[in-house]
Each structure stands twice: as structure tokens, then as C-alpha cells.
C-alpha positions as CSV (number, residue, x, y, z in Angstrom):
1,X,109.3,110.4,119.4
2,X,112.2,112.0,117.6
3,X,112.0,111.8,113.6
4,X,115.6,111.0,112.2
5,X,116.2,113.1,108.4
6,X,117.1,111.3,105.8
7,X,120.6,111.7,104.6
8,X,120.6,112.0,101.2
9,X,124.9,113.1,100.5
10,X,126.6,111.4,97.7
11,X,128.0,108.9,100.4
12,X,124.3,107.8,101.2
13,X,123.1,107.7,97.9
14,X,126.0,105.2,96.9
15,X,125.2,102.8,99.8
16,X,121.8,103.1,99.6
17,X,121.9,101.8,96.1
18,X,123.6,99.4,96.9
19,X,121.6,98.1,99.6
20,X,119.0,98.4,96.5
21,X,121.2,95.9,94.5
22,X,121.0,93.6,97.3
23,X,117.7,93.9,97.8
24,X,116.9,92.8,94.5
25,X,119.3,89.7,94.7
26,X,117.8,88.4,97.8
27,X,113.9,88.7,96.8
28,X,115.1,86.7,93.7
29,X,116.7,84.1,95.4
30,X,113.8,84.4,98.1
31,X,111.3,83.7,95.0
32,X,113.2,80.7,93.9
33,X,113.5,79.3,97.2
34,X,109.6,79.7,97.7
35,X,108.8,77.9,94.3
36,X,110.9,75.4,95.6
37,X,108.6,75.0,99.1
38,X,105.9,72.9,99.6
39,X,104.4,74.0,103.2
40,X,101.9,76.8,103.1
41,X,103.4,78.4,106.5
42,X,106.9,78.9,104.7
43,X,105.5,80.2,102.2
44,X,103.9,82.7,103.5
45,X,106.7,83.2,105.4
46,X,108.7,84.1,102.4
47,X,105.9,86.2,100.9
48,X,106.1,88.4,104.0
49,X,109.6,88.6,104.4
50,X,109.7,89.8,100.2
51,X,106.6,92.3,100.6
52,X,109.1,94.0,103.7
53,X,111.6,94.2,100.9
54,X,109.7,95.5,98.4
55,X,109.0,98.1,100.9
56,X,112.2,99.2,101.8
57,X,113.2,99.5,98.1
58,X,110.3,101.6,97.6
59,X,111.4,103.8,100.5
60,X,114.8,103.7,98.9
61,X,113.5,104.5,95.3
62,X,111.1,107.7,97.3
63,X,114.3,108.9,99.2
64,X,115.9,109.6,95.8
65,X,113.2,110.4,93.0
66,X,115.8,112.1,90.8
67,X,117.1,108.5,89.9
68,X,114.5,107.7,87.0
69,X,112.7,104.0,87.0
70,X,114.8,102.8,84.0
71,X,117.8,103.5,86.3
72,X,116.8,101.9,88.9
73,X,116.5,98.7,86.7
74,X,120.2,99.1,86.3
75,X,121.1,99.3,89.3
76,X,119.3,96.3,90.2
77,X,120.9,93.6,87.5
């Protein structure tokens, strides 16, 4: 299996945080709508689908570790 590099230009950087940015937006909505839920399969459900998330903004944060933590807050309000 072929192993794809990470492009990590100026151009990449840029989209990637904003993918970060959405990210963030959607597990908060995805929070709100799981307070909101009663049934246990829907719930977890949601948990799943914001632990994948969490993930890929991890992978995001590793891809680009001279962007400190504090910025990374900013870039996610």
C-alpha cells in the first residue's frame, strides 16, 4: 500500500485550519444535539461520530506542531 506525504505548503496549512475551524463548530453543535437526545443508540451514535473528529483534529494539530496549543484555541472560536 502506497503511503501519501503530507503536504504541509502555506496553501495546506490555510485549509487545513480551516477544516480545524469547522471541525470545532460541528462537534459543538454535535454536543448540543446529543444533550438534546434521549435514545441511547443516537447517542452513541453522536459520541462516535465526535471521537472521529477529535481525531482528525488531532492529526491536524500533529501535522503542524509549530502552531502552539493557545493558537490553536484561536483558530477554533
Amino acid at each position: 500500500m502506497d503511503v501519501k506525504e503530507e503536504d504541509k505548503s502555506k496553501e495546506s496549512k490555510k485549509n487545513h485550519i480551516a477544516y480545524y475551524r469547522s471541525l470545532c463548530k460541528i462537534i459543538l453543535n454535535i454536543k448540543e444535539e446529543k444533550n438534546q437526545e434521549e435514545e441511547p443508540a443516537i447517542k452513541s451514535h453522536l459520541d462516535n461520530r465526535i471521537e472521529a473528529m477529535e481525531k482528525d483534529k488531532k492529526r491536524i494539530r500533529d501535522m503542524f506542531p509549530e502552531i502552539k496549543e493557545g493558537e490553536w484555541n484561536d483558530y477554533a472560536n
